[in-house]
DRENTOR-901980 format. One record per atom (N, C-alpha, C, CB): x, y, z; residue number from 1; residue in one letter; atom name. Coordinates in Angstrom, 2 decimals. Glycine has a CB too. Layout:
<pts>
(pt (X; Y; Z); NUM; 'a'; 'CA')
...
</pts>
This chain:
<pts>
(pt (119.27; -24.20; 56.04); 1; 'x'; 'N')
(pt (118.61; -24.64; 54.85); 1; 'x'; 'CA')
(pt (118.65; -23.56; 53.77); 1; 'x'; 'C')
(pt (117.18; -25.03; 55.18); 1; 'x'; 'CB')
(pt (118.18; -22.27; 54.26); 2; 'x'; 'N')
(pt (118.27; -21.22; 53.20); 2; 'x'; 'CA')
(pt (119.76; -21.04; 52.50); 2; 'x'; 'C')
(pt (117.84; -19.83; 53.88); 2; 'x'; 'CB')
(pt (120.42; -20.89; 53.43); 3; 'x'; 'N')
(pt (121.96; -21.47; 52.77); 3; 'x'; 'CA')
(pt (122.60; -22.19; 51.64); 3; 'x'; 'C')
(pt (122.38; -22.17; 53.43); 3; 'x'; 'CB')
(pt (122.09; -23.20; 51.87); 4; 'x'; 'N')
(pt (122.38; -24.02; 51.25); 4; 'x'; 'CA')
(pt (121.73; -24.63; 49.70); 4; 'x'; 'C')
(pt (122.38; -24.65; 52.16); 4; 'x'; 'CB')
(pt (120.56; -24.26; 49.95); 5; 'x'; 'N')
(pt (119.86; -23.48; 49.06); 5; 'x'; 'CA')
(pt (120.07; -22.17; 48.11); 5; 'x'; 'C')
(pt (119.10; -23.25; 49.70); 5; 'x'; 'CB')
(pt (120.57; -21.13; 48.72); 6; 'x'; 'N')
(pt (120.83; -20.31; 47.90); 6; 'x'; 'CA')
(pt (122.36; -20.89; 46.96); 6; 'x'; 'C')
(pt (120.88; -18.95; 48.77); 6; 'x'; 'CB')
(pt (122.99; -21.64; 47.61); 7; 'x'; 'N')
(pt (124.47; -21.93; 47.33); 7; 'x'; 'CA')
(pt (124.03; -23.15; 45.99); 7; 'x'; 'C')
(pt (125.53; -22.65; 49.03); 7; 'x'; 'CB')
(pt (122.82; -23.85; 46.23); 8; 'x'; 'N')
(pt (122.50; -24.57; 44.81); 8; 'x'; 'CA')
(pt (121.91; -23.08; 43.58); 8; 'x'; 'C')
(pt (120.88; -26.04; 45.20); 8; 'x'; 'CB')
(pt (122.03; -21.90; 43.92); 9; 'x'; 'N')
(pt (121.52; -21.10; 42.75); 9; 'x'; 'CA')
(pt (120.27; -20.53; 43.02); 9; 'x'; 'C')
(pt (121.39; -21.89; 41.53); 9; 'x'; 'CB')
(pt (119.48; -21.00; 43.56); 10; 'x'; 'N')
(pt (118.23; -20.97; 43.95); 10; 'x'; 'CA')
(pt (117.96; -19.34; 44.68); 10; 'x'; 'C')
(pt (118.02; -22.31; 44.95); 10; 'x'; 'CB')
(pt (116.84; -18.50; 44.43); 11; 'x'; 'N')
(pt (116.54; -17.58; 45.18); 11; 'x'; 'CA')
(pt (115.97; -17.52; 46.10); 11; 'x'; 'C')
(pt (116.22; -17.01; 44.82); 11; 'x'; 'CB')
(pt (116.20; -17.26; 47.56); 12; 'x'; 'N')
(pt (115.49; -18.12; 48.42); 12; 'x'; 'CA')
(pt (115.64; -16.38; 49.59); 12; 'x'; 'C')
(pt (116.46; -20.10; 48.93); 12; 'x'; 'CB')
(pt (114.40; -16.61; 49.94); 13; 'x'; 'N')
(pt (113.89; -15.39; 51.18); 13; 'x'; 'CA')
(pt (113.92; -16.26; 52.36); 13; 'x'; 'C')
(pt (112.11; -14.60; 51.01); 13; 'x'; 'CB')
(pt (114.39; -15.73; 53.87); 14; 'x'; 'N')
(pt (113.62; -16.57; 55.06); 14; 'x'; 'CA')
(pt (112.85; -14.92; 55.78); 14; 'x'; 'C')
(pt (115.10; -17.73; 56.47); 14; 'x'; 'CB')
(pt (111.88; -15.10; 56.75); 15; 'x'; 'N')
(pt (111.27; -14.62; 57.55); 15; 'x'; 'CA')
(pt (110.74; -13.36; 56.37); 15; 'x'; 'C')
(pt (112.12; -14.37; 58.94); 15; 'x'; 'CB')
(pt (110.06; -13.85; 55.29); 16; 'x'; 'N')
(pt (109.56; -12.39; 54.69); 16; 'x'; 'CA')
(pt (108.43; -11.99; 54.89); 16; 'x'; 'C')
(pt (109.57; -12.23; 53.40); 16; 'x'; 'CB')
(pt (108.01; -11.17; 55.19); 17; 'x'; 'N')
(pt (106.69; -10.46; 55.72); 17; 'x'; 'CA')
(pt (105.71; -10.79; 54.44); 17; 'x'; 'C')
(pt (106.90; -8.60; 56.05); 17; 'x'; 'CB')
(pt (104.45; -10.93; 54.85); 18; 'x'; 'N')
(pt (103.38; -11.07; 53.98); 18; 'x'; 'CA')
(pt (102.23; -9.91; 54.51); 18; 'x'; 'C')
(pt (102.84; -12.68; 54.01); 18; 'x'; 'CB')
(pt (102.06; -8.93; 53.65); 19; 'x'; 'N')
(pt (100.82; -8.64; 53.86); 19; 'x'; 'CA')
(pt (99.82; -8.68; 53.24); 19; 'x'; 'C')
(pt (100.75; -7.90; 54.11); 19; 'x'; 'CB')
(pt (98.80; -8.00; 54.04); 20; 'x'; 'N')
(pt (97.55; -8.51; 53.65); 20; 'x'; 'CA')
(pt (96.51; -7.85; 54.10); 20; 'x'; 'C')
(pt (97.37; -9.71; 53.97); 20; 'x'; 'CB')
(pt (95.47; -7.20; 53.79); 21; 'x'; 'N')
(pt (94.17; -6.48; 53.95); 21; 'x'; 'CA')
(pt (93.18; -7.41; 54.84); 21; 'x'; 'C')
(pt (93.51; -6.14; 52.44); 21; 'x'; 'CB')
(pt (92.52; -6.91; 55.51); 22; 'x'; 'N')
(pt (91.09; -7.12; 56.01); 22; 'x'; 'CA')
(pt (90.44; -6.29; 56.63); 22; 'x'; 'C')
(pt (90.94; -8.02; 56.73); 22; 'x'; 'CB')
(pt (89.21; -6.00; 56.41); 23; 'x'; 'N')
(pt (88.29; -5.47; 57.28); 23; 'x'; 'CA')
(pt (88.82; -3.45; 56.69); 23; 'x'; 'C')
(pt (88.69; -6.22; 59.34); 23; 'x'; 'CB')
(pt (89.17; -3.38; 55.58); 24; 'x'; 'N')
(pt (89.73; -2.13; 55.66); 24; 'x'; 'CA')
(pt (91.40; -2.20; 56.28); 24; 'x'; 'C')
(pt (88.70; -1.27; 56.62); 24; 'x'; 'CB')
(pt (91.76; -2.36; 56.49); 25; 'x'; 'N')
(pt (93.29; -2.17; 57.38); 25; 'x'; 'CA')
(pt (94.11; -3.17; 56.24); 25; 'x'; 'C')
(pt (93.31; -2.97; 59.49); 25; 'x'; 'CB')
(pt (95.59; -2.49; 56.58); 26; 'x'; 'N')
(pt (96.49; -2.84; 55.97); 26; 'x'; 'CA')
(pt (97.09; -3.60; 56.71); 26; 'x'; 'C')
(pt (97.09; -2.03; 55.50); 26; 'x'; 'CB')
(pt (97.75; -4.93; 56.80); 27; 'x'; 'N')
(pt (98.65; -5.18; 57.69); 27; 'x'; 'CA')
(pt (100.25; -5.55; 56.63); 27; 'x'; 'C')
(pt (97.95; -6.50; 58.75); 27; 'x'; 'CB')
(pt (101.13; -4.88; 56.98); 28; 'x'; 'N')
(pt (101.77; -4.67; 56.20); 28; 'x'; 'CA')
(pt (103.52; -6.22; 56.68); 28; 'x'; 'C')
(pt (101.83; -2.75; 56.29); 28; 'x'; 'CB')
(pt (102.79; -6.58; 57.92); 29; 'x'; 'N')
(pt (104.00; -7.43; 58.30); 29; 'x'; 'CA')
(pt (102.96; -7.70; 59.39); 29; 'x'; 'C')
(pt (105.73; -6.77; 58.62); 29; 'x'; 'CB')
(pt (102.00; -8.59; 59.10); 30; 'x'; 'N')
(pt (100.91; -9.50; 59.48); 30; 'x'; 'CA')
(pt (101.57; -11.17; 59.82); 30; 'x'; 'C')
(pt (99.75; -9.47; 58.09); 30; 'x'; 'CB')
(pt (102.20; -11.76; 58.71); 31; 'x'; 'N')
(pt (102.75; -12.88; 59.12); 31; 'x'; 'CA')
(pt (103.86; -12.65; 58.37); 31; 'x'; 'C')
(pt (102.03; -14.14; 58.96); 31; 'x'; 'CB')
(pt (104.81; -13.76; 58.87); 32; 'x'; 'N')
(pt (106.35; -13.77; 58.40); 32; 'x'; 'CA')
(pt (106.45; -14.95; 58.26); 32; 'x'; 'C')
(pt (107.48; -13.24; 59.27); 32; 'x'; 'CB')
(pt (106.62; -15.79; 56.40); 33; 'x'; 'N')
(pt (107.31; -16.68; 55.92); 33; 'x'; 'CA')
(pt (108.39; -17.23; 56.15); 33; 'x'; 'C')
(pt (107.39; -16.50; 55.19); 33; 'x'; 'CB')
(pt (108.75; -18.74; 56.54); 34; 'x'; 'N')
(pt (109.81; -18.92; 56.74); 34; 'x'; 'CA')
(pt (111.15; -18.98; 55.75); 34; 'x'; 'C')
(pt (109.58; -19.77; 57.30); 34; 'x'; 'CB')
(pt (110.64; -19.65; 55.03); 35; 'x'; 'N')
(pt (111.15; -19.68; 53.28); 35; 'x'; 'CA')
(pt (110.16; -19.39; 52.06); 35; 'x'; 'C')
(pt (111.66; -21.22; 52.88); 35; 'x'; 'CB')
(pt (110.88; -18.58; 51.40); 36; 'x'; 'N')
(pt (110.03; -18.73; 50.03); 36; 'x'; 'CA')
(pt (111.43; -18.84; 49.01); 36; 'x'; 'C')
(pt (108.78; -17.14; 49.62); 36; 'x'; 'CB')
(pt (110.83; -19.81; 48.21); 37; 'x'; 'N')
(pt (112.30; -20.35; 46.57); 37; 'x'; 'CA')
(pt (111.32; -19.82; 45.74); 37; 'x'; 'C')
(pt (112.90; -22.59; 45.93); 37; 'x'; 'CB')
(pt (112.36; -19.00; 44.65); 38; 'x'; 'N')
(pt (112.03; -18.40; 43.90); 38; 'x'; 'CA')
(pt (111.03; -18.20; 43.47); 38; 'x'; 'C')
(pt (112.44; -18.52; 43.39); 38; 'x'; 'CB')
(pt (110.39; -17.69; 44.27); 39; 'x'; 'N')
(pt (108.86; -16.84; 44.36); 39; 'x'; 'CA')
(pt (107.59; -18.17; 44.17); 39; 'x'; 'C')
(pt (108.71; -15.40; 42.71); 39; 'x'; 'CB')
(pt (108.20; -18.70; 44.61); 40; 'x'; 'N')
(pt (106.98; -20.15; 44.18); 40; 'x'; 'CA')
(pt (106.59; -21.16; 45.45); 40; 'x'; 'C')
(pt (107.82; -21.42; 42.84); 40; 'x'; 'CB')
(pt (107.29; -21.16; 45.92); 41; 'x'; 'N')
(pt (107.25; -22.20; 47.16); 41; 'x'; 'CA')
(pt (107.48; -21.09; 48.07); 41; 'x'; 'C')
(pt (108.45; -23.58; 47.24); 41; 'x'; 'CB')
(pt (106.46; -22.01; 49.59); 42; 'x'; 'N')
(pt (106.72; -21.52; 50.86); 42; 'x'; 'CA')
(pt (107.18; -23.05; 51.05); 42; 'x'; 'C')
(pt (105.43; -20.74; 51.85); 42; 'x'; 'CB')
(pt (108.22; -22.73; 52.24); 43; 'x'; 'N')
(pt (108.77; -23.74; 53.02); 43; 'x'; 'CA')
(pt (108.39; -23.19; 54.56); 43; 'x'; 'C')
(pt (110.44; -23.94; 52.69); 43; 'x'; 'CB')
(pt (107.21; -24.27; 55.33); 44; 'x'; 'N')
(pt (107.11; -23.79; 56.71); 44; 'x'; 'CA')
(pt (108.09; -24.89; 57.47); 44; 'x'; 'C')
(pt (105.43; -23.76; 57.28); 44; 'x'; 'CB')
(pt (109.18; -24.49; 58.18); 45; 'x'; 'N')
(pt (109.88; -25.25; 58.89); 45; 'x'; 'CA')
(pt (109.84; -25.01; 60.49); 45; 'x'; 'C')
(pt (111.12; -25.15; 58.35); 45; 'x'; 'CB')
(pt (109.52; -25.98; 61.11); 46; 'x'; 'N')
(pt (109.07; -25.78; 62.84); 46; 'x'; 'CA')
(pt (110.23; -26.57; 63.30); 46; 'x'; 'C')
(pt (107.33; -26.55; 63.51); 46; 'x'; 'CB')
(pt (110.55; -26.68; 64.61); 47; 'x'; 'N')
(pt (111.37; -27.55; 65.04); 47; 'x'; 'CA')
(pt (110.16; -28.43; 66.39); 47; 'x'; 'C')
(pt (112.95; -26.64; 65.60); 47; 'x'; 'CB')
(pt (109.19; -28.98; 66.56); 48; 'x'; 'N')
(pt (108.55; -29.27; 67.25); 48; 'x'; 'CA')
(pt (108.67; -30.88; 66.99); 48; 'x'; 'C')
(pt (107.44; -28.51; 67.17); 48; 'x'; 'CB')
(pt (108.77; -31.35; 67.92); 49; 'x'; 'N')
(pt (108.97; -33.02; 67.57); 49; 'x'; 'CA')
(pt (107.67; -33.39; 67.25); 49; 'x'; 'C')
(pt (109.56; -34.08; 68.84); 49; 'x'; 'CB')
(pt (106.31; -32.69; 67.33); 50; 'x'; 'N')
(pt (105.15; -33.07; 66.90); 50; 'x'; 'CA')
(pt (104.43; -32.16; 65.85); 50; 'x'; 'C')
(pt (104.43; -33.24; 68.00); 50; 'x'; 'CB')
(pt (104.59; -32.23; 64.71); 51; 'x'; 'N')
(pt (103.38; -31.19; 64.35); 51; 'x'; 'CA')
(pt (102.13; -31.03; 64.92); 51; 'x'; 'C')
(pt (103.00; -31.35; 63.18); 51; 'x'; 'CB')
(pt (101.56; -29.80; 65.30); 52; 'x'; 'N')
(pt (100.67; -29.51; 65.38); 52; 'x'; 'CA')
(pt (99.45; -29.46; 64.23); 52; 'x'; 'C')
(pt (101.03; -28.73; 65.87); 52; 'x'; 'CB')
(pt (98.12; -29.45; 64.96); 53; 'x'; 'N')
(pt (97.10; -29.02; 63.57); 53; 'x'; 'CA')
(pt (97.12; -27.70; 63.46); 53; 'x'; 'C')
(pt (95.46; -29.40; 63.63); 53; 'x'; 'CB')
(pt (97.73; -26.94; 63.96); 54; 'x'; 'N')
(pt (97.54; -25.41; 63.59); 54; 'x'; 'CA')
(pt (98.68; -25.08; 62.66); 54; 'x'; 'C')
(pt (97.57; -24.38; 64.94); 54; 'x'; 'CB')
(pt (99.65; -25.81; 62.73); 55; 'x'; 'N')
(pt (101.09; -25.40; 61.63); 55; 'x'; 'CA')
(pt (100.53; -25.65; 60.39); 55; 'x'; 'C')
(pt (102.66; -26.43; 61.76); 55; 'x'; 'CB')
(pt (99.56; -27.23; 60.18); 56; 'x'; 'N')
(pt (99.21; -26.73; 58.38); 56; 'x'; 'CA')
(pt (98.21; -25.48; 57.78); 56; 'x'; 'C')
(pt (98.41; -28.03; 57.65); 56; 'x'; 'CB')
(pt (97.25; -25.65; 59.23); 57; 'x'; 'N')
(pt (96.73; -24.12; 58.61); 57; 'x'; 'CA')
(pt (97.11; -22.93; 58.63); 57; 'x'; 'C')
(pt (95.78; -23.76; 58.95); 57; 'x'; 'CB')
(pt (98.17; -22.64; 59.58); 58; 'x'; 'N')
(pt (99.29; -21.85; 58.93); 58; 'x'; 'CA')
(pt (99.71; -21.37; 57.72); 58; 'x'; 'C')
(pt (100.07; -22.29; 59.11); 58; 'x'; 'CB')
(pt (100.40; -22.70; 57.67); 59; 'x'; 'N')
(pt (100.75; -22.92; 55.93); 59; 'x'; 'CA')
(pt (99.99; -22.62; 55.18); 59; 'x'; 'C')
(pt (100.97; -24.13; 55.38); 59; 'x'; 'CB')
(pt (98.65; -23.21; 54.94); 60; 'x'; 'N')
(pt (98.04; -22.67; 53.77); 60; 'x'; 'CA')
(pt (97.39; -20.95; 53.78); 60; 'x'; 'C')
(pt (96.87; -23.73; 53.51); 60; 'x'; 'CB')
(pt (97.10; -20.63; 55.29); 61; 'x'; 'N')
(pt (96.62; -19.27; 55.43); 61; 'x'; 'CA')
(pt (98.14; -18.80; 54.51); 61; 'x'; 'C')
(pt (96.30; -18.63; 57.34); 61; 'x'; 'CB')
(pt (99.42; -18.82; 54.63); 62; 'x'; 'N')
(pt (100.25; -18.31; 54.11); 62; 'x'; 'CA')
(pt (100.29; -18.39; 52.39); 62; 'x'; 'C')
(pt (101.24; -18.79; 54.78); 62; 'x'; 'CB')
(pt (99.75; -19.45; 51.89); 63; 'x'; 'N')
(pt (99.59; -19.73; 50.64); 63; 'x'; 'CA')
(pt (98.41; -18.97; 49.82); 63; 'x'; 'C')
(pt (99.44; -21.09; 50.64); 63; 'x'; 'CB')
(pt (97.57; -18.91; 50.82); 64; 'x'; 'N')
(pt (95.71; -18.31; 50.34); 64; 'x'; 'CA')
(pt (97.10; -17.22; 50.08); 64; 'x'; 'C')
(pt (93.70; -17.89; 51.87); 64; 'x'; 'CB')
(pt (96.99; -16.31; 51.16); 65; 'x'; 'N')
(pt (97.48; -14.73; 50.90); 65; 'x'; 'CA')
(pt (98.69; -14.34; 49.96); 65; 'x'; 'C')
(pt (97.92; -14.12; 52.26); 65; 'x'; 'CB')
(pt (99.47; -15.63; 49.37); 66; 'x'; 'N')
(pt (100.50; -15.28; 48.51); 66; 'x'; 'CA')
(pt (100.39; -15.83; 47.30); 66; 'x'; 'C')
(pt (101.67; -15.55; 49.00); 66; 'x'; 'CB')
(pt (99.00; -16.46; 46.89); 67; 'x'; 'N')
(pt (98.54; -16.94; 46.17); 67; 'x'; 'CA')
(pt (99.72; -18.12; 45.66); 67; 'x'; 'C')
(pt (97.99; -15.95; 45.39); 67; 'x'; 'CB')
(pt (100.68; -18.69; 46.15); 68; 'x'; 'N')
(pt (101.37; -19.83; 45.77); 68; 'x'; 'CA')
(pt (100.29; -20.67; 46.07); 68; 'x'; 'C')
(pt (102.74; -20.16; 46.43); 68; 'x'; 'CB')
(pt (101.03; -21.80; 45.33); 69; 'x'; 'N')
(pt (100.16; -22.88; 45.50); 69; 'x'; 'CA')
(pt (100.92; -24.35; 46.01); 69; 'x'; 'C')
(pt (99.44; -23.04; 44.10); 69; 'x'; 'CB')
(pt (102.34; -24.50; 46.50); 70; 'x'; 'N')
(pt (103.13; -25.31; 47.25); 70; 'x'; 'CA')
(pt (104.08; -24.81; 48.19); 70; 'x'; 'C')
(pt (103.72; -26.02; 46.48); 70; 'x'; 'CB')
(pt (103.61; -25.83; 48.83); 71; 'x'; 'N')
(pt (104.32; -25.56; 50.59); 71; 'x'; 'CA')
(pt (104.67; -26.25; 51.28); 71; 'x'; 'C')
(pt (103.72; -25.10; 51.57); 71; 'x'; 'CB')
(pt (105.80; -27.24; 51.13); 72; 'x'; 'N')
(pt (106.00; -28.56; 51.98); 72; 'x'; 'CA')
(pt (106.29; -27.83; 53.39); 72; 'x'; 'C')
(pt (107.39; -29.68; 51.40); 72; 'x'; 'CB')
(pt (105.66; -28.84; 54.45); 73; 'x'; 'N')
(pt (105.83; -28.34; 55.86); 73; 'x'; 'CA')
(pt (107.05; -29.40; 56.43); 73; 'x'; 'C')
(pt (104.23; -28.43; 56.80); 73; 'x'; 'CB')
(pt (107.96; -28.72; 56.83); 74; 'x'; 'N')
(pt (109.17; -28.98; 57.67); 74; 'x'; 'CA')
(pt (109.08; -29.08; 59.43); 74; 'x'; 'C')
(pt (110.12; -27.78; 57.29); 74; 'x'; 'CB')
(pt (108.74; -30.94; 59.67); 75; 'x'; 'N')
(pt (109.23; -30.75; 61.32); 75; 'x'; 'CA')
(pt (111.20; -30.83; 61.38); 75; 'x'; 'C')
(pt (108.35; -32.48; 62.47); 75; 'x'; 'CB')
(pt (111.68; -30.06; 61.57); 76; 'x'; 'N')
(pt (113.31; -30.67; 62.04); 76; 'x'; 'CA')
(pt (113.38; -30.77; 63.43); 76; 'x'; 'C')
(pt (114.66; -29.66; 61.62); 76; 'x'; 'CB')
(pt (113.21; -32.02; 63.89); 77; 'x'; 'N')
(pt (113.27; -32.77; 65.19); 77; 'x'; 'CA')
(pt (114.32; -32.42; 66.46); 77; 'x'; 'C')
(pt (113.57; -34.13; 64.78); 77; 'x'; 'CB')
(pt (115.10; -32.01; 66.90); 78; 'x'; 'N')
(pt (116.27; -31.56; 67.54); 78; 'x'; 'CA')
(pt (116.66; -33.22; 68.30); 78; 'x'; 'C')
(pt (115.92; -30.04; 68.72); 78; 'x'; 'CB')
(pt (115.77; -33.75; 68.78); 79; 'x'; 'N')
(pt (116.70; -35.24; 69.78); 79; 'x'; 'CA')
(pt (115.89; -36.38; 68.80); 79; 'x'; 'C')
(pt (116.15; -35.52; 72.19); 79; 'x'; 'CB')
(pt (115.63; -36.23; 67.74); 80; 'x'; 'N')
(pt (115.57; -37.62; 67.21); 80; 'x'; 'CA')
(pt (115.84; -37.28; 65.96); 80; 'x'; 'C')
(pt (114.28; -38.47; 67.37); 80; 'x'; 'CB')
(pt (115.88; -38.71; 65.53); 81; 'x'; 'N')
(pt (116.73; -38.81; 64.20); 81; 'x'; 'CA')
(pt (116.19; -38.79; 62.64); 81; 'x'; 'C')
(pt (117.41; -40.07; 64.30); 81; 'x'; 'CB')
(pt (114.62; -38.83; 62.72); 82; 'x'; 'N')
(pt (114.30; -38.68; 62.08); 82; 'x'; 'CA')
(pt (113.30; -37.06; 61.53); 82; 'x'; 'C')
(pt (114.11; -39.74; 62.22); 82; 'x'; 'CB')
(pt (113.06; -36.43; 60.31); 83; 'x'; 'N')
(pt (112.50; -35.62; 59.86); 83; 'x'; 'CA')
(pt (110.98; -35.77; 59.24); 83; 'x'; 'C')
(pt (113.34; -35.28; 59.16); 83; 'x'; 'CB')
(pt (110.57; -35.45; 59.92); 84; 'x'; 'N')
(pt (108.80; -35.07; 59.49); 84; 'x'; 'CA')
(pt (108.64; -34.16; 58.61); 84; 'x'; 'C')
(pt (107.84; -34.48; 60.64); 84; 'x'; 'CB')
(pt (107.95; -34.84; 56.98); 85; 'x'; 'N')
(pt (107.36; -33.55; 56.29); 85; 'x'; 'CA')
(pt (106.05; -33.71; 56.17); 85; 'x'; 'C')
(pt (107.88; -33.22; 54.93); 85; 'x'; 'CB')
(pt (105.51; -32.51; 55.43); 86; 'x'; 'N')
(pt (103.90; -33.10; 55.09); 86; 'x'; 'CA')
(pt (103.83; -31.79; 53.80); 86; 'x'; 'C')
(pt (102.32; -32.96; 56.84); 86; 'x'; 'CB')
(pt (103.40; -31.89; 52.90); 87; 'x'; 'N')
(pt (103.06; -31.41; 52.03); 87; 'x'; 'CA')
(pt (101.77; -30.70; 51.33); 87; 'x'; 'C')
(pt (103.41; -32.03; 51.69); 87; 'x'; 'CB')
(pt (101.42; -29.47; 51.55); 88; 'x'; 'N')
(pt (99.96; -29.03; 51.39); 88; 'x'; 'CA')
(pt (99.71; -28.62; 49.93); 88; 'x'; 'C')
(pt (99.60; -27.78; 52.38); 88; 'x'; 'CB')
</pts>
């Protein structure tokens, strides 16, 4: 996806570290983004034939801390044919 993406022009990061403070402490590579396009969007992409409820709060914990504000969530299915999104 990032690929293909970058190949439309687009600036596109996968696995970029986010950090983030609490409690005093730095965590400097605390969580890792799957995609971010040009500094505006996270793209969380799972391959789980089910989303879970913990993948959207994921997502948005990733959004609070990068202060974006869109993040479509990506299931890519591996044995079926169809694609699950959901959009936070």
């Amino acid at each position: 996806m990032a690929f293909e993406l970058k190949n439309e022009g687009l600036k596109v990061t996968s696995q970029e570290p986010i950090t983030f403070k609490w409690d005093g402490f730095v965590f400097e590579k605390g969580f890792r983004a799957d995609l971010i396009i040009e500094i505006k969007v996270i793209i969380g992409v799972k391959s789980f034939q089910i989303l879970s409820l913990v993948h959207p709060k994921q997502l948005l914990t990733y959004l609070k801390l990068t202060e974006l504000k869109l993040g479509p969530l990506l299931s890519l299915m591996r044995h079926c044919s169809k694609t699950e999104s959901k959009e936070l």
